[in-house]
N, C-alpha and C positions, 0 to 999 in steps of 0.2 A: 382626320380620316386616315386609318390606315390601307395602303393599299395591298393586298391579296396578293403571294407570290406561289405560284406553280409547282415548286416540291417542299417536301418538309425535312429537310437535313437534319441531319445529326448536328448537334455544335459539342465543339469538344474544348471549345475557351472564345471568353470574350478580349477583344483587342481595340484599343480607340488608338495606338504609335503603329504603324505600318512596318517601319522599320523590326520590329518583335515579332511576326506577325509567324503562326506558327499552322500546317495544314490543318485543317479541320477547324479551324474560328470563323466566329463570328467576326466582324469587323463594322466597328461605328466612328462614323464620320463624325468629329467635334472640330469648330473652332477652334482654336487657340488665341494667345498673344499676338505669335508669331505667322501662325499658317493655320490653312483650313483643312482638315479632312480629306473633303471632296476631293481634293484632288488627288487622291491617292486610291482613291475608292476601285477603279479599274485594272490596276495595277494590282493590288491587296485580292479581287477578285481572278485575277490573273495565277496569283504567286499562291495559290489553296485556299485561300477565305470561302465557305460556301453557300455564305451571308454577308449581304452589307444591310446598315441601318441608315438614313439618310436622310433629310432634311429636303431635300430636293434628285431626280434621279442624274444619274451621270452617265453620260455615252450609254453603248448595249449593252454590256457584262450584266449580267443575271445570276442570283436572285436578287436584286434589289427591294427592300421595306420602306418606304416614305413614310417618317413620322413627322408629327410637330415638331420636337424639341430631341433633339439628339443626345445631348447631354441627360437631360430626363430619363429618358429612353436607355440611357446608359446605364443609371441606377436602376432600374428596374429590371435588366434583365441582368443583371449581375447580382440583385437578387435573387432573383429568379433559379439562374444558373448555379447558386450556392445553396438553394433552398429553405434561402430563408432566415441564415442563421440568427441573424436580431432576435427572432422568435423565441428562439429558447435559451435566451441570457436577459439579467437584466441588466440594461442599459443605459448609462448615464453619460449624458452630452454634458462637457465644461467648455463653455463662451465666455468672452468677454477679451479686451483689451490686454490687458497687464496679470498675470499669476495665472493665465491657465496649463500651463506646463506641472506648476507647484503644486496646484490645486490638485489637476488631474494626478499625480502622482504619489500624492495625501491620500486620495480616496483609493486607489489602488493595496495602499501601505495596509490604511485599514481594512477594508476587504480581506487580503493576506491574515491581518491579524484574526482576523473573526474568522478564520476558517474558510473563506468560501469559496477558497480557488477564483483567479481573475487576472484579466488581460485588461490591456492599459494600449492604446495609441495616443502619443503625444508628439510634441515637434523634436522632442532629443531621443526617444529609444522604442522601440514597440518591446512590450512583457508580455509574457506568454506564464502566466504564473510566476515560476522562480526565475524564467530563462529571460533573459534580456539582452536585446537586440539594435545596433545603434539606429537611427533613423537617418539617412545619409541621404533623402530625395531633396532636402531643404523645402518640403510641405508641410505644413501643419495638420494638416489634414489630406490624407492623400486621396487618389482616384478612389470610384466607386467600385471598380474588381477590384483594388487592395484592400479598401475596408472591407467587401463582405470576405474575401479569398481570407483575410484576418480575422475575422468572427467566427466562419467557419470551424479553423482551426482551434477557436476557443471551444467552439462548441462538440467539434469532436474531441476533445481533451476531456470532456465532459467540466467545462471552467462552469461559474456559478452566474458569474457578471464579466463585465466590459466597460470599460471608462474611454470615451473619444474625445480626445482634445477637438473641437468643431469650428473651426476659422470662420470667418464673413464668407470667405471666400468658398471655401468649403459647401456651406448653406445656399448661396447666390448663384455658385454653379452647380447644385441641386446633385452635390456628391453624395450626401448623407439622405436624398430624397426617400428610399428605400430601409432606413433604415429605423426600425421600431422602438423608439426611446423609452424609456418610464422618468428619466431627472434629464429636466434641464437646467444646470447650474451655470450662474451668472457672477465672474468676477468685478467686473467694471467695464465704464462704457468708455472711451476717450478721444482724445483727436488721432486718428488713424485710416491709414489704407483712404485716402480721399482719392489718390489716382486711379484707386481703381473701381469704386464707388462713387466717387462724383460728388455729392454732401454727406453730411457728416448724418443729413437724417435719413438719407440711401442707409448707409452705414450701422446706422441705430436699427434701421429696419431690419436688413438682416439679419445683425444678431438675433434680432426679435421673434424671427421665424423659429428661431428652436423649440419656444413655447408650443407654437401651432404643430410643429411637427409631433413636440413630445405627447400635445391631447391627441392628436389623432390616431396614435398608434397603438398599431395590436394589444387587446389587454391581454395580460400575463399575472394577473392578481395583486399588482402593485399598484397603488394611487400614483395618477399619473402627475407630477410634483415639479413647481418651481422653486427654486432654489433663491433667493434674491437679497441682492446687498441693499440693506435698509439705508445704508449711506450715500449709497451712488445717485446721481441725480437723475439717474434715468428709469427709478426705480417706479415712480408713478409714473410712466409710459409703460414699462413691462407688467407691470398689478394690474394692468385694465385687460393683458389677454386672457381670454377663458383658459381654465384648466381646473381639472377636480382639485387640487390642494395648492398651496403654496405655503413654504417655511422660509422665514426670513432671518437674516444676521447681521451682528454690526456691532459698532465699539463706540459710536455716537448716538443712533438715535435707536428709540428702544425696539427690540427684533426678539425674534420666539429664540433667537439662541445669539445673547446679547455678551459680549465681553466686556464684562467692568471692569477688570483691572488688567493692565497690561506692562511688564516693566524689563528693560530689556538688564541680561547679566553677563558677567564677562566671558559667561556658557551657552548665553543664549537668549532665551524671550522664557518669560512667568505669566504665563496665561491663566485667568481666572473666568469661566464663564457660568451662566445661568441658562438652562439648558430643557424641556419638555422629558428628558430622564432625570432632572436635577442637578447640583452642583458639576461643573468640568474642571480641574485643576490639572493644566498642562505646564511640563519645563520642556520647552522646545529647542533643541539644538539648534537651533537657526538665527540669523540675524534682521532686523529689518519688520517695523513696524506691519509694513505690508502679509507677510507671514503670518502675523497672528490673524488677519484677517481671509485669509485664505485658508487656515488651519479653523477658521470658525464656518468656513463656505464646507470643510471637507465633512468636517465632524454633521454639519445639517443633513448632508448629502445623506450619509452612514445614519443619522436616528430619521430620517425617513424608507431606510430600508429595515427599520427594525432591527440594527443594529447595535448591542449591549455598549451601556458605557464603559466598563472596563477594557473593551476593544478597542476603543475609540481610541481612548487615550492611549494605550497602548501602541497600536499603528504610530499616532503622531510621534509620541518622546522616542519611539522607534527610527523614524524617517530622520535623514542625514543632511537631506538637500538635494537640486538638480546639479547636473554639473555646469558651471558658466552663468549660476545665479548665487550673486553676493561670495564667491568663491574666493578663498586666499590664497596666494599663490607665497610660500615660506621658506627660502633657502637660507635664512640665517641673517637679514638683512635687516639693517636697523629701522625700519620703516615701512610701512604694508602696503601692500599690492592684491588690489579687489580686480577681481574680472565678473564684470553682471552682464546681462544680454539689453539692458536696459537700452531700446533704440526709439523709443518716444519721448515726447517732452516731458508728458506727464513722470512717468519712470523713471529717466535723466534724474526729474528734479525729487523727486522722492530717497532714490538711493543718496543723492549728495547730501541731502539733510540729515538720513539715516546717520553718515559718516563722518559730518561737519563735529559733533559733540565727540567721537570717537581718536578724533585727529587731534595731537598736540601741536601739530607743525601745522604745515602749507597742506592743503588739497588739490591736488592736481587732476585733471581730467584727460582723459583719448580718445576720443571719438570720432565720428563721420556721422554719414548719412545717404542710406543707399541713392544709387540711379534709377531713372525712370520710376520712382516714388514718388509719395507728398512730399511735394517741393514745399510745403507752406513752412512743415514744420520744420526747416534749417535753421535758418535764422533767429526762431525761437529755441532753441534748442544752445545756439550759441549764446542768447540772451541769458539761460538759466546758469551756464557756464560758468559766465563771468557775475553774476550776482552771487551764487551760492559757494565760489569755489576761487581758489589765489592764482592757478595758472591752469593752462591748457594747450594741448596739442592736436591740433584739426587734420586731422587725415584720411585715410581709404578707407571705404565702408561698401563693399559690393556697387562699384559705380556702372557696373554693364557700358554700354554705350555712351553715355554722358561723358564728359570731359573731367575728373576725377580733381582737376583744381578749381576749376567753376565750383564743383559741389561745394568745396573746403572755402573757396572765396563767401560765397550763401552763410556759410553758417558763421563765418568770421566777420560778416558785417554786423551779425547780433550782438555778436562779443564786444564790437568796435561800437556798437549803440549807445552801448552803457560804459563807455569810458576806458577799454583796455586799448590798448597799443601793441600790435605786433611788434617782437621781438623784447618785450619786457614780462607782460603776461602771458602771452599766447605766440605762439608759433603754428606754423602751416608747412607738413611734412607729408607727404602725397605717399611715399612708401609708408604701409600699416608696420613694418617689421622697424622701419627704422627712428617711427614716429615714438613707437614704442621706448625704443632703446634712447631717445632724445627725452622721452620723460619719465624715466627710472634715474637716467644721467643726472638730472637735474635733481633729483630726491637729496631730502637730507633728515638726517634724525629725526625721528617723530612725523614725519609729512604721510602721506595716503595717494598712492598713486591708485585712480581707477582707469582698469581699461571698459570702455562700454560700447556695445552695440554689439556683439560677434560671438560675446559667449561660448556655447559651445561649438557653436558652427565649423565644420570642419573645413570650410573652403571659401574664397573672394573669389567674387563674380565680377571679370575684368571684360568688358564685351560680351560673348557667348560662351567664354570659357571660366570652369571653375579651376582655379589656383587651389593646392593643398593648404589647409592652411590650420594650424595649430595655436590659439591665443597663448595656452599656456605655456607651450614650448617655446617661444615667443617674449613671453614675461621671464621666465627661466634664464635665458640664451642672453637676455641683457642684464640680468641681475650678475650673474656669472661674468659678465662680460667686464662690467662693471669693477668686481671684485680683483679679476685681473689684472687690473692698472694699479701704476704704482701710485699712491699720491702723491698732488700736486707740488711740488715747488721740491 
């Protein structure tokens, strides 16, 4: 029950940080991690807000609105307050564990290629048609006034579509509540974000909601569409939610846009699929089996928008990659340096396999494993380490608060499970810059150093502060560093 407040202001921006808080806003109290709202609610009321939304009231300050769910509450009138723009684009949510960055940035490609103008939010840039813009909140999905304040601007651009990279997180806190989808595309389900879900079928759920949201919303003349990996195991849990259509894909089990052939070249991946417009023959500049399945997610996405196949493939042999996924870092060095963002296990162990046949030497790994995360997946994580790969260096990985050797001890037990020995296979270097330079040092002709977890992330989260933080410059500054020493003897 909402309760009735006594004048009817003008709101001139919606605000849930107090701190930004600008005259003439609204102001909604949300939880946090860290802090609650409320308590800022009088103060924000104080400081020009000529609204608060609220969950419960706080001291006198007036006009106070008591809603159920604040967060909810949030997206809706930040709908509201943009007008809506979902309405008038169409709308395509990409979920799932692993490639939705790639994904989302696939179908964006094609979009462009077919003409139709379109905006893209994902976890490394927001596009804005041709303009693109870094993503530097470290969200996957951000607040619900940035996504519609984002759509809007697509929509007065007069863009065509909109592509949302849409997190668990994102869904669970009912960011994207408001927002009127037509595709909900599904890369994979996997072990992830437990800390802040709880199980792994919490987790499953979420994701799942993208379905329910995408039937329920505003029709716009598009069949409202899932998108589904026919491979994934969580695929007969997602086929049981209602929705007008579903198109499925895959490279094992048979899907309405099924790849049979796939073979990687020293230029890239040979994609050959079977498709409800006919033959696909893609040569994709990319690496890494996972791409072609993510380039089979994009392309379903696109022939359910009635999108020509010449576009299609177009868009893809077009697209370059993200930055900080499967990325070479090349100064001249006798031996390669990958930087992936790859910070699950599942990922982990996908890229090392991708890279094991690729490697004439040793394989080497960098990695971490953030703080106050799934603490499960450490340890596994160090297990795949040392099964798939000859040496490794455990280091910083965004440890906030936690104890930043603790974390590296976690996942060095996995390593030590299966038989490695510190100071022979593996080592544990708490500095990320220096961990780094300890395993390019160690490289030798033909070996493969990957750095993983940090991608493009421009900064380590050391307690509450973000460090600048550069991977590439980073892999650069040791290679260099490297090349400056005289050799040995």
């Amino acid at each position: 029950m909402v309760e009735a407040v006594a004048a009817d202001p003008e709101i001139l921006g919606i605000r849930y940080d107090s701190r930004r808080l600008e005259p003439g806003d609204c102001f909604v109290a949300v939880s946090g991690s860290h802090t609650d709202g409320h308590r800022y609610v009088e103060t924000a009321l104080r400081d020009g807000a000529v609204a608060a939304l609220v969950e419960r009231r706080v001291g006198t300050a007036w006009p106070q609105v008591v809603v159920p769910d604040t967060r909810r509450a949030l997206a809706l009138v930040s709908a509201a307050f943009y007008h809506h723009p979902s309405r008038d684009l169409a709308l395509i949510g990409v979920t799932g564990t692993d490639g939705k960055t790639t994904t989302t940035s696939m179908i964006h490609a094609i979009l462009q290629a077919a003409g139709w103008g379109a905006a893209a939010m994902s976890t490394v840039d927001l596009r804005l048609d041709a303009q693109v813009l870094p993503n530097d909140s470290r969200q996957t999905t951000l607040e619900a006034p940035e996504i519609q304040a984002f759509l809007a601007r697509a929509r007065d651009a007069r863009l065509r579509a909109a592509v949302l990279e849409t997190s668990s997180h994102g869904l669970a806190l009912h960011r994207v509540d408001a927002c009127d989808y037509d595709l909900a595309v599904y890369t994979n389900i996997t072990h992830e974000h437990l800390d802040f879900h709880g199980t792994f079928e919490a987790y499953r759920e979420a994701k799942a909601s993208l379905i329910d949201l995408t039937a329920a919303g505003a029709p716009k003349g598009i069949a409202k569409t899932a998108v589904l990996n026919r491979d994934d195991p969580s695929y007969a849990l997602l086929a049981q939610r209602p929705i007008s259509r579903r198109l499925t894909y895959g490279l094992e089990l048979p899907a309405d846009v099924f790849g049979w052939r796939v073979a990687s070249t020293v230029s890239g991946l040979e994609l050959e699929a079977s498709t409800p417009l006919g033959a696909l023959s893609l040569n994709l500049p990319l690496f890494g089996r996972w791409n072609a399945l993510n380039a089979l997610a994009a392309a379903s996405a696109a022939i359910a928008l009635d999108i020509p196949r010449p576009a299609i493939a177009g868009g893809l042999e077009a697209f370059t990659g993200v930055p900080g996924r499967m990325e070479r870092v090349d100064a001249g060095q006798p031996f390669t340096v990958v930087i992936d963002y790859a910070h699950t296990p599942q990922s982990l162990e996908k890229v090392l396999r991708e890279l094991r046949p690729l490697t004439r030497g040793r394989l080497i790994s960098v990695f971490g494993s953030a703080g106050e995360r799934d603490r499960e997946k450490r340890r596994w994580m160090g297990e795949i380490a040392a099964r798939l790969g000859d040496g490794a260096v455990f280091t910083n990985e965004d440890p906030r608060q936690e104890d930043p050797s603790a974390i590296i001890q976690e996942i060095a037990a996995g390593a030590a499970a299966v038989g490695w020995q510190r100071g022979q296979q593996y080592e544990c270097v708490v500095d990320r810059r220096e961990g780094i330079a300890r395993a390019i040092g160690m490289a030798g002709d033909g070996d493969t150093v990957l750095l993983a977890g940090k991608g493009h992330e421009r900064s380590i989260i050391v307690g509450r502060v973000k460090q600048p933080w550069d991977e590439r410059e980073a892999a650069l500054d040791a290679i260099r560093s490297r090349a400056d020493r005289p050799p040995p003897g």
